[in-house]
C-alpha positions as CSV (number, residue, x, y, z in Angstrom):
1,X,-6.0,15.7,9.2
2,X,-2.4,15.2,10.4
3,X,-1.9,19.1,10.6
4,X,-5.2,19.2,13.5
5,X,-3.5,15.9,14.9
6,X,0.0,17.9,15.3
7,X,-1.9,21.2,16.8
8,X,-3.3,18.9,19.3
9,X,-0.3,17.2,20.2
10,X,1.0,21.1,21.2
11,X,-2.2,22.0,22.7
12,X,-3.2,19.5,24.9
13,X,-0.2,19.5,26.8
14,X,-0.8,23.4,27.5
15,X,-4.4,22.7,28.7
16,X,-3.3,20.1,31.2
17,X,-0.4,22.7,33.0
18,X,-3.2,25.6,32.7
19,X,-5.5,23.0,34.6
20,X,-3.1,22.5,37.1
21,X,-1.2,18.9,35.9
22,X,2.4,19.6,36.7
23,X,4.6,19.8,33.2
24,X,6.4,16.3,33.6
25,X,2.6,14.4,33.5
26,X,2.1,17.4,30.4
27,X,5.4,16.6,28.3
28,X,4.7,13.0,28.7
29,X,1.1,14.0,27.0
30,X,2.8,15.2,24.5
31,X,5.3,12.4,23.8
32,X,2.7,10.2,23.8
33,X,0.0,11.9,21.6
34,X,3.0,12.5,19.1
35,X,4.0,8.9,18.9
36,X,0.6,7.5,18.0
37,X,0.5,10.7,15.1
38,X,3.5,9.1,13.9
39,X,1.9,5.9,13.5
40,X,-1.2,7.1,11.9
41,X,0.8,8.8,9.8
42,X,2.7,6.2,8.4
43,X,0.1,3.7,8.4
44,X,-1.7,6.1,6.9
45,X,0.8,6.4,4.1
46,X,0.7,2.8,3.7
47,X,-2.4,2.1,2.9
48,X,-2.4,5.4,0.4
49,X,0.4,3.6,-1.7
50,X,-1.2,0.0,-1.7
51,X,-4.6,1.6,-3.0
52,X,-2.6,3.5,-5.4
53,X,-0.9,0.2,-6.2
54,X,-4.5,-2.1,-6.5
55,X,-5.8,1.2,-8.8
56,X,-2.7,0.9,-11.1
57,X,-2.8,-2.8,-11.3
58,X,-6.6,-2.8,-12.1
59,X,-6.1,-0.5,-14.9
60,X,-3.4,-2.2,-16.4
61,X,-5.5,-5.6,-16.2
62,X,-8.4,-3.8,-18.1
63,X,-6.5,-2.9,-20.8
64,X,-5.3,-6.4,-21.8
65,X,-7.9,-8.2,-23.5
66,X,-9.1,-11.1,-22.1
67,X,-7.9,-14.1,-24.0
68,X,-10.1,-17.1,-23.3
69,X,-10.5,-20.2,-20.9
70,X,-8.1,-22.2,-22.6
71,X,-5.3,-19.8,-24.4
72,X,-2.4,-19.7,-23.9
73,X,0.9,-17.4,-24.4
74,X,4.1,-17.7,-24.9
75,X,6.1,-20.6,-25.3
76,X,3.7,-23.3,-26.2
77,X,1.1,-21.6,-27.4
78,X,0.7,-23.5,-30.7
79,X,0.3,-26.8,-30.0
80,X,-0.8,-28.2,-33.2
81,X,0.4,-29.9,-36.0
82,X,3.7,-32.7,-36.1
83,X,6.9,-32.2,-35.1
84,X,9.4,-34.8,-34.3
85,X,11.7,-35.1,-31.7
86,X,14.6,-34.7,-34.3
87,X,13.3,-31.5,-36.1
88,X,14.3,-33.0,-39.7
89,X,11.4,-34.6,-41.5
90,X,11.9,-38.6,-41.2
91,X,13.9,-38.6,-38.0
């Protein structure tokens, strides 16, 4: 796509000065048509790497197992059982 987007940014310019537009009103054609390729391009790009991104992320949140409503991991995870402020028994 960006290759017929670059051939038209050279060709265009040649069928205006073969029509009879003088080459200043043709070059700035050009200029123009090869600035907004440029920002396809990149935003093009862009949007390529944050899909790429989402796909990577979605596969890496399918392969962790689904834990439950109320689960927890980490620090705190076991909440059960007594323990006193001191840590010795009797404190």
């Amino acid at each position: 796509m960006v290759r017929w987007a670059a051939f038209s940014c050279a060709l265009v310019p040649v069928v205006l000065i073969v029509h009879g537009m003088s080459f200043t009103a043709a070059a700035g054609t050009a200029l123009g048509l090869a600035a907004v390729t440029a920002a396809c391009r990149l935003l093009l790009r862009r949007s390529e790497r944050i899909a790429a991104r989402l796909r990577a992320e979605q596969r890496a949140a399918a392969a962790v197992p689904h834990r439950g409503r109320h689960s927890r991991t980490g620090a705190g995870a076991h909440r059960g059982g007594r323990h006193g402020a001191g840590g010795a028994p009797g404190d």
